[in-house]
SEBA-506196 format. One record per atom (N, C-alpha, C): residue number from 0; residue in one letter; chain; x, y, z. Coordinates in steps of 0.05 Angstrom, whole numbers, plus 5000, padded with zeros to 4 digits. Layout:
N
{r NUM, A, A, {X, Y, Z}} ...
***
This chain:
196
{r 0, X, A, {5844, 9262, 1863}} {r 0, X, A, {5870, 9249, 1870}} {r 0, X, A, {5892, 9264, 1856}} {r 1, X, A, {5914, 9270, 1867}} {r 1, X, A, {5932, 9286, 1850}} {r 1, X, A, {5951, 9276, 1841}} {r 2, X, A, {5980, 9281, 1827}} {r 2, X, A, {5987, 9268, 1816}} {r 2, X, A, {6005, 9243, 1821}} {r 3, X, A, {6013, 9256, 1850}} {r 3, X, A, {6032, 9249, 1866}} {r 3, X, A, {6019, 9227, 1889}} {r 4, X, A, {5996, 9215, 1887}} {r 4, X, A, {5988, 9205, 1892}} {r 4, X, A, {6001, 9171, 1893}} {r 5, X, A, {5996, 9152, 1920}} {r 5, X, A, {6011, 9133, 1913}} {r 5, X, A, {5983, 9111, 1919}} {r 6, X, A, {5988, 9090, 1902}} {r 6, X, A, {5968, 9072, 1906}} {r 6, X, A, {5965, 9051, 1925}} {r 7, X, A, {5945, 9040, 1934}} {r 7, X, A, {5946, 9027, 1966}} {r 7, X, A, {5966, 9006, 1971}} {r 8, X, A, {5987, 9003, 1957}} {r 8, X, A, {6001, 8988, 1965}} {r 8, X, A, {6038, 8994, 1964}} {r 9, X, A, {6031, 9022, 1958}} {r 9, X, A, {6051, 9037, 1969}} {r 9, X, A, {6070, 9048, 1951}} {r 10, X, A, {6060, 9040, 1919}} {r 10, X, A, {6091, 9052, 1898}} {r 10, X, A, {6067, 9069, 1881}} {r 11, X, A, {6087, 9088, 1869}} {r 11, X, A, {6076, 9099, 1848}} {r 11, X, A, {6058, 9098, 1831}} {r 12, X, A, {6041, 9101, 1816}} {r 12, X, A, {6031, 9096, 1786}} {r 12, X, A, {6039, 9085, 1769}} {r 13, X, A, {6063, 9104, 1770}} {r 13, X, A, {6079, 9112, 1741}} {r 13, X, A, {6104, 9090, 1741}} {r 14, X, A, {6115, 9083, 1770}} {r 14, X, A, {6144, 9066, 1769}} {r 14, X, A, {6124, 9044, 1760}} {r 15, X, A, {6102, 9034, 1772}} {r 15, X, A, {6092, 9014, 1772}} {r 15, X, A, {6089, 9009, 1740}} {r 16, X, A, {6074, 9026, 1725}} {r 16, X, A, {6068, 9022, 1695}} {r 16, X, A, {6093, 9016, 1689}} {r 17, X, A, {6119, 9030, 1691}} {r 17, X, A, {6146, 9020, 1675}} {r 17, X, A, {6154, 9003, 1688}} {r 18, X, A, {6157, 8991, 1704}} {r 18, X, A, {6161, 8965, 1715}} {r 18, X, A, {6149, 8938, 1700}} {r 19, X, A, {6128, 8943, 1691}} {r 19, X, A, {6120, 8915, 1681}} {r 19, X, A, {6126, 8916, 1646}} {r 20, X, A, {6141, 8902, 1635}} {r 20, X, A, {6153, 8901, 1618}} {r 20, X, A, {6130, 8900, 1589}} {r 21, X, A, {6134, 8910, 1562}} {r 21, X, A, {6112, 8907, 1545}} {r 21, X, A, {6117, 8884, 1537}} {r 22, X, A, {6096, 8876, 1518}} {r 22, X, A, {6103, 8845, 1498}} {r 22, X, A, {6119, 8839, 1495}} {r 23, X, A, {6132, 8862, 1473}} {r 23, X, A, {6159, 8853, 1463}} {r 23, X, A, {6183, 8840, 1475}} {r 24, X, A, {6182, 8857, 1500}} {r 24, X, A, {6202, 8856, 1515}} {r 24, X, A, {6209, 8838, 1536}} {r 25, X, A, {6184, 8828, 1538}} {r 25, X, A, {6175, 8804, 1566}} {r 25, X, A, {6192, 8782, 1546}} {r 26, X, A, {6216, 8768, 1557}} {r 26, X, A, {6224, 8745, 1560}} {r 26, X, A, {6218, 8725, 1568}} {r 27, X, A, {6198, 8732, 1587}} {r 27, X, A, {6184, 8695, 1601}} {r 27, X, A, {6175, 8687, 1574}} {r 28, X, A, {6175, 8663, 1566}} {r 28, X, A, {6164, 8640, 1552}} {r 28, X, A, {6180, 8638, 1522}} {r 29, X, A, {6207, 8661, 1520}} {r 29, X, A, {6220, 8661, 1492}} {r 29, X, A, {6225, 8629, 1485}} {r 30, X, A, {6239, 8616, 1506}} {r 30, X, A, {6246, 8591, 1496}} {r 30, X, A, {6224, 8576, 1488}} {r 31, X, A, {6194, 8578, 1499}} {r 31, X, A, {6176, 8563, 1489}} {r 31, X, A, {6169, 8564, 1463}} {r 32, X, A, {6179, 8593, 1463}} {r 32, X, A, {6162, 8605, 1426}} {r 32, X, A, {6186, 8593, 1408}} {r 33, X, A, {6210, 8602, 1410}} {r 33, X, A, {6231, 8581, 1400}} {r 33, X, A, {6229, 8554, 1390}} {r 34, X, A, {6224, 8551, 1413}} {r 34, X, A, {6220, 8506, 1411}} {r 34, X, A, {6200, 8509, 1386}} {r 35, X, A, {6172, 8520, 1389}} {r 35, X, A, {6142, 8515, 1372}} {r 35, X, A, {6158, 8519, 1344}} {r 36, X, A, {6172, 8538, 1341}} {r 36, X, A, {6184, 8557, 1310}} {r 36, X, A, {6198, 8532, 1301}} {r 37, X, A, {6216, 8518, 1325}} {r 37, X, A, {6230, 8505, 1314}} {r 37, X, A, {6234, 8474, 1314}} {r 38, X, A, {6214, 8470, 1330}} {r 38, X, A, {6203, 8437, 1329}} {r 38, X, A, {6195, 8432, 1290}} {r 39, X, A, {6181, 8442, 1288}} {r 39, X, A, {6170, 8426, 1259}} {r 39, X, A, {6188, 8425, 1232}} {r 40, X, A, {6213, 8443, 1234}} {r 40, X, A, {6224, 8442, 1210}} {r 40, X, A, {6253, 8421, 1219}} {r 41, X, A, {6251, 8417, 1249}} {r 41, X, A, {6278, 8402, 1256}} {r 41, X, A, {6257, 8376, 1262}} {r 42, X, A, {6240, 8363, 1263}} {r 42, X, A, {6239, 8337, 1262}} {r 42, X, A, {6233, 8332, 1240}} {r 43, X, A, {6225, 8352, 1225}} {r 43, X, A, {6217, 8346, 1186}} {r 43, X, A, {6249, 8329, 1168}} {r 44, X, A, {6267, 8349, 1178}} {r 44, X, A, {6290, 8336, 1173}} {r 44, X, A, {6300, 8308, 1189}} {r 45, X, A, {6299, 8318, 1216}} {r 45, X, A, {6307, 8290, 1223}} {r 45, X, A, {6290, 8258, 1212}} {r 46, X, A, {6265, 8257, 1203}} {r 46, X, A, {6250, 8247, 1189}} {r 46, X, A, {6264, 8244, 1160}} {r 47, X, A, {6272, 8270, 1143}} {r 47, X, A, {6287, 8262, 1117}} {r 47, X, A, {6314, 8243, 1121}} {r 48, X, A, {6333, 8248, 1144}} {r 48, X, A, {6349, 8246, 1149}} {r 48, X, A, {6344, 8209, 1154}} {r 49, X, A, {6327, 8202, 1173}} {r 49, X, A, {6323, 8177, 1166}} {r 49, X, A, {6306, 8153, 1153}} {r 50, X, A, {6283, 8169, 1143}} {r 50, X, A, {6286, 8164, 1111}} {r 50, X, A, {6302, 8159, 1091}} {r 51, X, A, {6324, 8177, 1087}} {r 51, X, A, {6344, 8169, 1071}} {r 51, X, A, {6361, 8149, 1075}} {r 52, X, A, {6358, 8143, 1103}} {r 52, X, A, {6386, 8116, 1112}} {r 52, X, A, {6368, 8099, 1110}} {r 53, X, A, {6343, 8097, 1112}} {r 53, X, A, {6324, 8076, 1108}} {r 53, X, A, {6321, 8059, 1082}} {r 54, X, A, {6324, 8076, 1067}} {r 54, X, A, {6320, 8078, 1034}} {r 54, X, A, {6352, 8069, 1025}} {r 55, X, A, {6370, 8079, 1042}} {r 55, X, A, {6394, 8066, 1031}} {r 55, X, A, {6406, 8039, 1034}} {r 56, X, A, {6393, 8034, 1061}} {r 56, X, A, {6396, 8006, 1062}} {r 56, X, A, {6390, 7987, 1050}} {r 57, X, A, {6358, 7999, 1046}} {r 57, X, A, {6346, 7975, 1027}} {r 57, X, A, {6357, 7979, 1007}} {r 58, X, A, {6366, 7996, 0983}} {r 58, X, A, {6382, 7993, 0965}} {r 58, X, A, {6411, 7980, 0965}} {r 59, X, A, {6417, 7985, 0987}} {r 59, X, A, {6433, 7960, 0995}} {r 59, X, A, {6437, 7929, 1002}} {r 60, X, A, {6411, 7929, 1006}} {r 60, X, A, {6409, 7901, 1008}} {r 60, X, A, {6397, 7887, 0993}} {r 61, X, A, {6376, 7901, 0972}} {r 61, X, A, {6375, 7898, 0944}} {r 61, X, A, {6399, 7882, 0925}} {r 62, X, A, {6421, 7899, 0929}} {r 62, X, A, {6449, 7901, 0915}} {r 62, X, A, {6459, 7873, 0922}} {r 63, X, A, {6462, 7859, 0955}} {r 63, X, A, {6470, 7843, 0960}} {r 63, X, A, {6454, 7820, 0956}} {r 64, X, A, {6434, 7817, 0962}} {r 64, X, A, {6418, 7800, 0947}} {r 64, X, A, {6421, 7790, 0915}} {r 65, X, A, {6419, 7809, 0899}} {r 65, X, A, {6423, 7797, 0872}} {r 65, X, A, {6449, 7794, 0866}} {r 66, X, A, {6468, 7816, 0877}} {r 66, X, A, {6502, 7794, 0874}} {r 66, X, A, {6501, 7769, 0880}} {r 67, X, A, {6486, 7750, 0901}} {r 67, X, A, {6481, 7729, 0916}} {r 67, X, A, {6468, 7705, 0889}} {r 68, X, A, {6445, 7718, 0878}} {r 68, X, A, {6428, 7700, 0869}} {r 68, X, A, {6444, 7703, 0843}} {r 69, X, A, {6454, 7725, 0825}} {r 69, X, A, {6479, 7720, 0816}} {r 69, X, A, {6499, 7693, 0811}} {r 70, X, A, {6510, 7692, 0841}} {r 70, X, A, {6537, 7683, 0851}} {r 70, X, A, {6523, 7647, 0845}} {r 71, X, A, {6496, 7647, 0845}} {r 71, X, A, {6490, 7614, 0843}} {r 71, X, A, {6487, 7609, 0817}} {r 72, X, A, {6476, 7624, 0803}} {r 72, X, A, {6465, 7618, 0777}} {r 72, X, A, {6494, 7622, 0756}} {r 73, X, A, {6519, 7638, 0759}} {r 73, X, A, {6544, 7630, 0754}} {r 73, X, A, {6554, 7602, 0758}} {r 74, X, A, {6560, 7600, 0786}} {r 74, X, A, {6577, 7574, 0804}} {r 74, X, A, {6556, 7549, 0791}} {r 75, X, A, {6530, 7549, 0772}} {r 75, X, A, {6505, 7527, 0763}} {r 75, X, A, {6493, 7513, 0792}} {r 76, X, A, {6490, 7528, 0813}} {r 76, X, A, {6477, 7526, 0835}} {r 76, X, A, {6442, 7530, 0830}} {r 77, X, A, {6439, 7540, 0813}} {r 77, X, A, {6414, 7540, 0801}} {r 77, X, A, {6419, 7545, 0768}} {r 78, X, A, {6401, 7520, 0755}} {r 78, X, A, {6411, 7511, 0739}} {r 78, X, A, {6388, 7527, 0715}} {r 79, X, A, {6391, 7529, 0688}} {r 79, X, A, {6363, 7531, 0680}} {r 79, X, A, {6342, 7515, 0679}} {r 80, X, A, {6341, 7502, 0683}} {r 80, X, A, {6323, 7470, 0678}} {r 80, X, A, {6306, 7483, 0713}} {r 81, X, A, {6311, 7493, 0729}} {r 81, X, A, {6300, 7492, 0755}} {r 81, X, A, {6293, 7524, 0765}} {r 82, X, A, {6296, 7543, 0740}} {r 82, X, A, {6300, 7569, 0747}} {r 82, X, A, {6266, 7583, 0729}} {r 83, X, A, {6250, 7590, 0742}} {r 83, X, A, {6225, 7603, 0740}} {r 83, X, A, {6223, 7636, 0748}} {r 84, X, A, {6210, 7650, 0735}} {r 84, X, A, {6204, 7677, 0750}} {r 84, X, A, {6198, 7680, 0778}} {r 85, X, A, {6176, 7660, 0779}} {r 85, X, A, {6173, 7663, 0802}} {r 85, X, A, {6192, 7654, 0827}} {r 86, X, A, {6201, 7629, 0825}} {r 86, X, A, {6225, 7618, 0834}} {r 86, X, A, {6255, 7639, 0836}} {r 87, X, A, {6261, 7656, 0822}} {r 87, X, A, {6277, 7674, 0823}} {r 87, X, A, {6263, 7699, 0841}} {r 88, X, A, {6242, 7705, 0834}} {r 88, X, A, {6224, 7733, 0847}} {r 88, X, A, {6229, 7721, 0886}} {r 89, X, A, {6230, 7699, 0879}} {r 89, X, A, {6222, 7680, 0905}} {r 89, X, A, {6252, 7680, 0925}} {r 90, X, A, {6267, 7676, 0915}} {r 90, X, A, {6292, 7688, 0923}} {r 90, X, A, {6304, 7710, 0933}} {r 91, X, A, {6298, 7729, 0915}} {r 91, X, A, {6301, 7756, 0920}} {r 91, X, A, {6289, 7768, 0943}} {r 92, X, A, {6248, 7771, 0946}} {r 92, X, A, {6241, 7771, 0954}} {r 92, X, A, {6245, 7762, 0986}} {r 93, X, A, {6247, 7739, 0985}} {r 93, X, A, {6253, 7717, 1012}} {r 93, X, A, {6284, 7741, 1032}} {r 94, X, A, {6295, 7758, 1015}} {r 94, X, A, {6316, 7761, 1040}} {r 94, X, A, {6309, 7797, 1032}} {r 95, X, A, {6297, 7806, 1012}} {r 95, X, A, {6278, 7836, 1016}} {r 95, X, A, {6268, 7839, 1038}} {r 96, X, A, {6247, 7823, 1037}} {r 96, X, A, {6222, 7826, 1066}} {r 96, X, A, {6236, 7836, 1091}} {r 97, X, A, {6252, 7835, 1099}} {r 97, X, A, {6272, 7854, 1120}} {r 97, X, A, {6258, 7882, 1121}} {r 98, X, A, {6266, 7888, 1094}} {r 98, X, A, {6262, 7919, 1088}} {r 98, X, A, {6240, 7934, 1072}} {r 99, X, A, {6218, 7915, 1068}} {r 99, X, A, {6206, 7916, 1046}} {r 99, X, A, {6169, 7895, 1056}} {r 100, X, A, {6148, 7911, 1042}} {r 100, X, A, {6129, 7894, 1048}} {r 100, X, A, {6130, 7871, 1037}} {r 101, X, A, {6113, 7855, 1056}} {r 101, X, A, {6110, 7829, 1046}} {r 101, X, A, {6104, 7818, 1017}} {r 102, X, A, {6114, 7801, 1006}} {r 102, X, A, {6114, 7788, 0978}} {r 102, X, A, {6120, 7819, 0954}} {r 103, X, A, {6139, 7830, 0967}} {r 103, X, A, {6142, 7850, 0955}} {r 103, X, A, {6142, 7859, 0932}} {r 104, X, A, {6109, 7879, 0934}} {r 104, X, A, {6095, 7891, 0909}} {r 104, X, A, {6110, 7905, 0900}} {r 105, X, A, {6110, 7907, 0871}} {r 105, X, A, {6124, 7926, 0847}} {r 105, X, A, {6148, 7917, 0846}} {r 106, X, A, {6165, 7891, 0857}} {r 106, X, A, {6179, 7883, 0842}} {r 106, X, A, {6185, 7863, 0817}} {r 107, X, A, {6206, 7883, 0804}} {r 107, X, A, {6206, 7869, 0783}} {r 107, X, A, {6231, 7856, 0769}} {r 108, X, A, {6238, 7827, 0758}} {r 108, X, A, {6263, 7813, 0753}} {r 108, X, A, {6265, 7802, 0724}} {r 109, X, A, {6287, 7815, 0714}} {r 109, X, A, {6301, 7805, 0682}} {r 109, X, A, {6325, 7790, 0681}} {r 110, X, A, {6321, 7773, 0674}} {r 110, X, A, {6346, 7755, 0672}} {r 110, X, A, {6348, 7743, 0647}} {r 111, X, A, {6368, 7751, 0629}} {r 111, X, A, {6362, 7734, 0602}} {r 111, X, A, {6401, 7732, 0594}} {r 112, X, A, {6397, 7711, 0572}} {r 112, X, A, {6417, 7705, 0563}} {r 112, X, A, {6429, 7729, 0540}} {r 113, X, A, {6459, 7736, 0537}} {r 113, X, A, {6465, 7766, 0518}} {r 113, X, A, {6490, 7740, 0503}} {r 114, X, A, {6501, 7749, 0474}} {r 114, X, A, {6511, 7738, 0463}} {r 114, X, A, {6539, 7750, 0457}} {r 115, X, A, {6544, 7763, 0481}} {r 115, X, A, {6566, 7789, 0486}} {r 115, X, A, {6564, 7798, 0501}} {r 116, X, A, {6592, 7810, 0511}} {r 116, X, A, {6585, 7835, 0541}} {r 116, X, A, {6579, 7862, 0523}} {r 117, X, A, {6582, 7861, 0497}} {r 117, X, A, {6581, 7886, 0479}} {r 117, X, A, {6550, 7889, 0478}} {r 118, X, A, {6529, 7869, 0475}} {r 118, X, A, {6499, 7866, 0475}} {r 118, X, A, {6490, 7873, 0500}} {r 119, X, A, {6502, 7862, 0512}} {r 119, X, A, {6495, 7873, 0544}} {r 119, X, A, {6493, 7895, 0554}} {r 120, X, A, {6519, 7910, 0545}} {r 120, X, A, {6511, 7933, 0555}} {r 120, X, A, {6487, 7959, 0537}} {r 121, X, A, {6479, 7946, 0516}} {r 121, X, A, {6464, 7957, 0505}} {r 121, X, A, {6437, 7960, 0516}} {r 122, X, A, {6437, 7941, 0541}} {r 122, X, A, {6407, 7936, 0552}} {r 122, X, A, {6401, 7959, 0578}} {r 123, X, A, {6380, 7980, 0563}} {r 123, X, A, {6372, 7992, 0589}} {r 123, X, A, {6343, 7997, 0603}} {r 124, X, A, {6337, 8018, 0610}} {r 124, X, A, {6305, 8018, 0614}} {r 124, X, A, {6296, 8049, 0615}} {r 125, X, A, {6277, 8057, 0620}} {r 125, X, A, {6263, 8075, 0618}} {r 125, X, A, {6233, 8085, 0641}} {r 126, X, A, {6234, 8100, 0640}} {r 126, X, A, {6203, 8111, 0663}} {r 126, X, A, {6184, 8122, 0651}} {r 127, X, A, {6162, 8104, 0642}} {r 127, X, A, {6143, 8114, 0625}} {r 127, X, A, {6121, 8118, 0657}} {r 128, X, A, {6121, 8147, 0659}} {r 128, X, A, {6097, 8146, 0673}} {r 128, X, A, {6093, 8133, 0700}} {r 129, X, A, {6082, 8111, 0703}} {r 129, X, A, {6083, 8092, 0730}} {r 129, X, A, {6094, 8063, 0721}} {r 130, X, A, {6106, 8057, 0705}} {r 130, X, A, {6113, 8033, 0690}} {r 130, X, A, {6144, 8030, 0680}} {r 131, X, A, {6157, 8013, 0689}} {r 131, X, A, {6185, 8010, 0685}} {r 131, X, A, {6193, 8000, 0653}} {r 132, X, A, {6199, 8010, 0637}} {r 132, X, A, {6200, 7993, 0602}} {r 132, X, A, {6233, 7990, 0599}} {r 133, X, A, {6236, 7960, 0599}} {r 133, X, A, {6262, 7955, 0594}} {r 133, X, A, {6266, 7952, 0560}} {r 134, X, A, {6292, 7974, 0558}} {r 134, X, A, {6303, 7978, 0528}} {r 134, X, A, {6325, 7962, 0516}} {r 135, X, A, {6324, 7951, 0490}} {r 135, X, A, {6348, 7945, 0478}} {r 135, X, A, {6362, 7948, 0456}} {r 136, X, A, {6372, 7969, 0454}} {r 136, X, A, {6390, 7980, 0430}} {r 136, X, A, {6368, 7993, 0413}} {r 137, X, A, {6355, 8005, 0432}} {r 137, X, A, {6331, 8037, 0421}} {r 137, X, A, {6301, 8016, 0429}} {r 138, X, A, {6301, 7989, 0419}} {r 138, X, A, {6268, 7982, 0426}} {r 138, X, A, {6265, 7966, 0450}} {r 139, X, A, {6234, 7972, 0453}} {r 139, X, A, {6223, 7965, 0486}} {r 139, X, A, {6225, 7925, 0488}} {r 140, X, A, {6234, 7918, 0513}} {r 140, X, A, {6231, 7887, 0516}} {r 140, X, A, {6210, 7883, 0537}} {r 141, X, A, {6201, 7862, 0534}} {r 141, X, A, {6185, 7849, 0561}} {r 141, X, A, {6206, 7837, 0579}} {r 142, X, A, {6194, 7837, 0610}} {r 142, X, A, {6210, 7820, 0628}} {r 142, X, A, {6215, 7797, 0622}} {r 143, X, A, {6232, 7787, 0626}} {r 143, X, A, {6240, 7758, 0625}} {r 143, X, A, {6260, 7738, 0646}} {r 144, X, A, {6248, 7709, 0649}} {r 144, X, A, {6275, 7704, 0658}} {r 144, X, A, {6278, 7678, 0650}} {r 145, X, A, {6302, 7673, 0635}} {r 145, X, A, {6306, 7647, 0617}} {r 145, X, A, {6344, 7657, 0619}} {r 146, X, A, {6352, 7648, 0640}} {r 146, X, A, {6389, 7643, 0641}} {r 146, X, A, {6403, 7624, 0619}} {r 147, X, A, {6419, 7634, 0610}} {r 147, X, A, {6433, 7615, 0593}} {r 147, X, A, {6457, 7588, 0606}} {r 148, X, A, {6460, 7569, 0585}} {r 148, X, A, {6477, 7553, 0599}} {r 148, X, A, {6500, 7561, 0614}} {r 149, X, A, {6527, 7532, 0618}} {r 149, X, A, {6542, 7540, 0623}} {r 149, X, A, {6558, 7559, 0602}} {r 150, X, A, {6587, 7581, 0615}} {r 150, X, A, {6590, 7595, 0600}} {r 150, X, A, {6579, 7613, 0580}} {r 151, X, A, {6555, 7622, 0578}} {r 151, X, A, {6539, 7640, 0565}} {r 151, X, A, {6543, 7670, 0590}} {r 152, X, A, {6535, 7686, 0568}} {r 152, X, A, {6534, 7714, 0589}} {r 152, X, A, {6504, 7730, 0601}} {r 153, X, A, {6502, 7725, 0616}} {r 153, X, A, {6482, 7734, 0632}} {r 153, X, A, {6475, 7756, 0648}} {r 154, X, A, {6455, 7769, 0652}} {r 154, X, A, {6448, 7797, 0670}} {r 154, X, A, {6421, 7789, 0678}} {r 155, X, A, {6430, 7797, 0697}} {r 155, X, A, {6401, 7798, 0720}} {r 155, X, A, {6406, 7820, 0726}} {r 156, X, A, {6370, 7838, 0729}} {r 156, X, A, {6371, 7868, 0727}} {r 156, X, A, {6345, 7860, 0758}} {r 157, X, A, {6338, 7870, 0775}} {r 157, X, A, {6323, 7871, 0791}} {r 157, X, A, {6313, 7901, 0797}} {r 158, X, A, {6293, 7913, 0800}} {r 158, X, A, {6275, 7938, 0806}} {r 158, X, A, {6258, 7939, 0828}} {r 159, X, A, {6258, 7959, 0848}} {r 159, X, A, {6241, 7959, 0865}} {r 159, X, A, {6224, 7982, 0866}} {r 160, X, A, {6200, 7991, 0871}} {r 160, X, A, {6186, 8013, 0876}} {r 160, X, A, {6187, 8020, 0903}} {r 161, X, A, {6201, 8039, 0904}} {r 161, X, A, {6202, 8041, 0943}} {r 161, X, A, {6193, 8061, 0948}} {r 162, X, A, {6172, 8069, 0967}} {r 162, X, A, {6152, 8073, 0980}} {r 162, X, A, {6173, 8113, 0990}} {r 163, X, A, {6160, 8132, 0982}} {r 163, X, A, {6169, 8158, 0993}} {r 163, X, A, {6152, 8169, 1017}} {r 164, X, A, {6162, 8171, 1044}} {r 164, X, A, {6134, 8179, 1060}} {r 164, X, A, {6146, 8205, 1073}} {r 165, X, A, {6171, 8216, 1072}} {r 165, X, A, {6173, 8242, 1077}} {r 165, X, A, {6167, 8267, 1059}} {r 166, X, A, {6147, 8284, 1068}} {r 166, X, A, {6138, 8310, 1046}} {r 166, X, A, {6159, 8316, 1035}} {r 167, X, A, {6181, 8327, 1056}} {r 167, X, A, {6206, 8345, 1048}} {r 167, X, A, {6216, 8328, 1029}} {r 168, X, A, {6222, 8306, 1027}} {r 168, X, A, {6241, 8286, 1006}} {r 168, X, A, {6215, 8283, 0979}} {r 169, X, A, {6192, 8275, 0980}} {r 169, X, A, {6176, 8272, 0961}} {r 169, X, A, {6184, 8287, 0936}} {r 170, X, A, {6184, 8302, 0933}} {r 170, X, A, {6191, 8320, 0909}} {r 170, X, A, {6212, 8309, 0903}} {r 171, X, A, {6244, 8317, 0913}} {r 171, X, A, {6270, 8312, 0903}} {r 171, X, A, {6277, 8272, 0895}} {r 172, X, A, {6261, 8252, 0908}} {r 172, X, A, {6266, 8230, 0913}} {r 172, X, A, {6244, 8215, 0893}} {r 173, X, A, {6219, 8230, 0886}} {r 173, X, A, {6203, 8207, 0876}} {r 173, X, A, {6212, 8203, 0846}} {r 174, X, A, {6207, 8174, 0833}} {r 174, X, A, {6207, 8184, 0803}} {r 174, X, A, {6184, 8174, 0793}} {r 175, X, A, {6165, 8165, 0802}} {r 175, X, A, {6142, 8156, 0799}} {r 175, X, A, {6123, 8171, 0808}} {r 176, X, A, {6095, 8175, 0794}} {r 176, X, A, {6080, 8193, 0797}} {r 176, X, A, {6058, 8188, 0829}} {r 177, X, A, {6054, 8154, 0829}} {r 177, X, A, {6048, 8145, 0857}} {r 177, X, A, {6064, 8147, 0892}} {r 178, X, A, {6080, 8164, 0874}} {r 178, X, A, {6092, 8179, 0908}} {r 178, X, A, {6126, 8157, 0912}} {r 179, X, A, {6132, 8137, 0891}} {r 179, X, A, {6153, 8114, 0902}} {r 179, X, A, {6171, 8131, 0880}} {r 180, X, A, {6206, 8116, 0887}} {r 180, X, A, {6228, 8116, 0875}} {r 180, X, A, {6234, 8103, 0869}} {r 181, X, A, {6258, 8094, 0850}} {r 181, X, A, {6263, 8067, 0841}} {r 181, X, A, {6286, 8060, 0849}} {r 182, X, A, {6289, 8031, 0868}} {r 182, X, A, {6317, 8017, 0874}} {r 182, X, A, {6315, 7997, 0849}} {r 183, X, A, {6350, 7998, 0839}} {r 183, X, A, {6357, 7989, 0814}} {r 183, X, A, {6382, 7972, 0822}} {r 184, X, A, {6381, 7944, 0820}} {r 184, X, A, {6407, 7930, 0816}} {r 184, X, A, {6409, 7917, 0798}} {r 185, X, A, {6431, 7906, 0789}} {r 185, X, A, {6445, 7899, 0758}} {r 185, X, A, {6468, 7885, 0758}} {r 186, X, A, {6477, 7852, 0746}} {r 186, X, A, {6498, 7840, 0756}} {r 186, X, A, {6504, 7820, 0718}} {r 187, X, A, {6518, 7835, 0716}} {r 187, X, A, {6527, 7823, 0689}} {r 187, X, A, {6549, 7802, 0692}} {r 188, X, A, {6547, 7772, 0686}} {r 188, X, A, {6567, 7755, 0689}} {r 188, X, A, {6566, 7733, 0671}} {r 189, X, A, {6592, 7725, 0658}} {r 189, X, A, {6595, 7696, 0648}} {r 189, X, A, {6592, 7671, 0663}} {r 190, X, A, {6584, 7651, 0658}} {r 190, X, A, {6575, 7625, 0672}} {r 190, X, A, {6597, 7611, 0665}} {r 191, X, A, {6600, 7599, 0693}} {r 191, X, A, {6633, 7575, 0691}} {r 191, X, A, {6623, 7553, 0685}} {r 192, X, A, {6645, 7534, 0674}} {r 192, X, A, {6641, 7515, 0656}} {r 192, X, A, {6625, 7496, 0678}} {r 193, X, A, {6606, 7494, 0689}} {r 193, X, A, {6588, 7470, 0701}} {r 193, X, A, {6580, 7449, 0686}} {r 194, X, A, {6567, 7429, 0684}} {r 194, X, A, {6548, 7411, 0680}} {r 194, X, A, {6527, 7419, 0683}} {r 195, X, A, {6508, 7422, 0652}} {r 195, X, A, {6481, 7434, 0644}} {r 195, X, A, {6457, 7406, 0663}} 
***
């Protein structure tokens, strides 16, 4: 066959070989390979992205909640004579569950009487590990909740362990070694002159 030869369907060899485009160069399916490259790191984020509004809410509603339970134990809407851990946990909890599993695990509630807003603010806490240790003026306290009468000064501190389930955020978001972060609210107030 010589060189000039044409093949049975009537073109060249040679146009025919450069006619069909190499790998590289073949454009059919670029957009497919695109999407695959770029599917996993854009729903990774969109995932962080609502994660984080997820996570902010409930820290927000955290926040409103204990301004709330707050706002009674001020106004002597709950009195001490009627105020329990659990009965407080019970409160809190009761308008969490929105955002949060049921009888919501790892939280935790301090409410104690300070003999100053100057004592008060001395009160903080710490992250030992997987365990929340509330501090006061350098040493560790236990939880408590015992509100003082009328006019005494009071703080209720509330803590949540909230749950990290995006990889990308895990690292930057956890502070706990079981994969959670900590939502923190805090409401320091004097009690109006009520009837004990």
């Amino acid at each position: 066959m010589s060189k000039n030869a044409t093949s049975g369907d009537g073109t060249d060899g040679k146009a025919r070989a450069k006619s069909r485009p190499g790998f590289f160069s073949d454009r059919r399916g670029s957009t497919a390979m695109e999407f695959a490259l770029l599917a996993i790191p854009f729903a990774l984020l969109v995932f962080a992205i609502l994660e984080s509004c997820v996570s902010f809410a409930g820290q927000e509603v955290m926040a409103n909640v204990t301004d709330d339970v707050a706002r009674q134990l001020r106004t002597g809407q709950l009195q001490k004579a009627n105020v329990t851990e659990a009965s407080v946990k019970q409160l809190i909890c009761s308008r969490l569950e929105i955002m949060v599993a049921k009888n919501c695990p790892g939280l935790l509630v301090d409410l104690r009487e300070y003999s100053s807003f100057a004592d008060a603010a001395t009160a903080g806490f710490r992250i030992d590990g997987d365990r929340i240790v509330l501090t006061q003026g350098g040493g560790d306290m236990t939880p408590t909740v015992s509100p003082g009468l009328a006019e005494s000064i009071n703080m209720l501190r509330v803590f949540y362990k909230w749950p990290v389930m995006t990889d990308l955020l895990a690292k930057q978001m956890q502070n706990f070694t079981d994969g959670t972060t900590l939502h923190f609210a805090s409401v320091t107030w004097q009690n109006e002159p009520f009837d004990n």
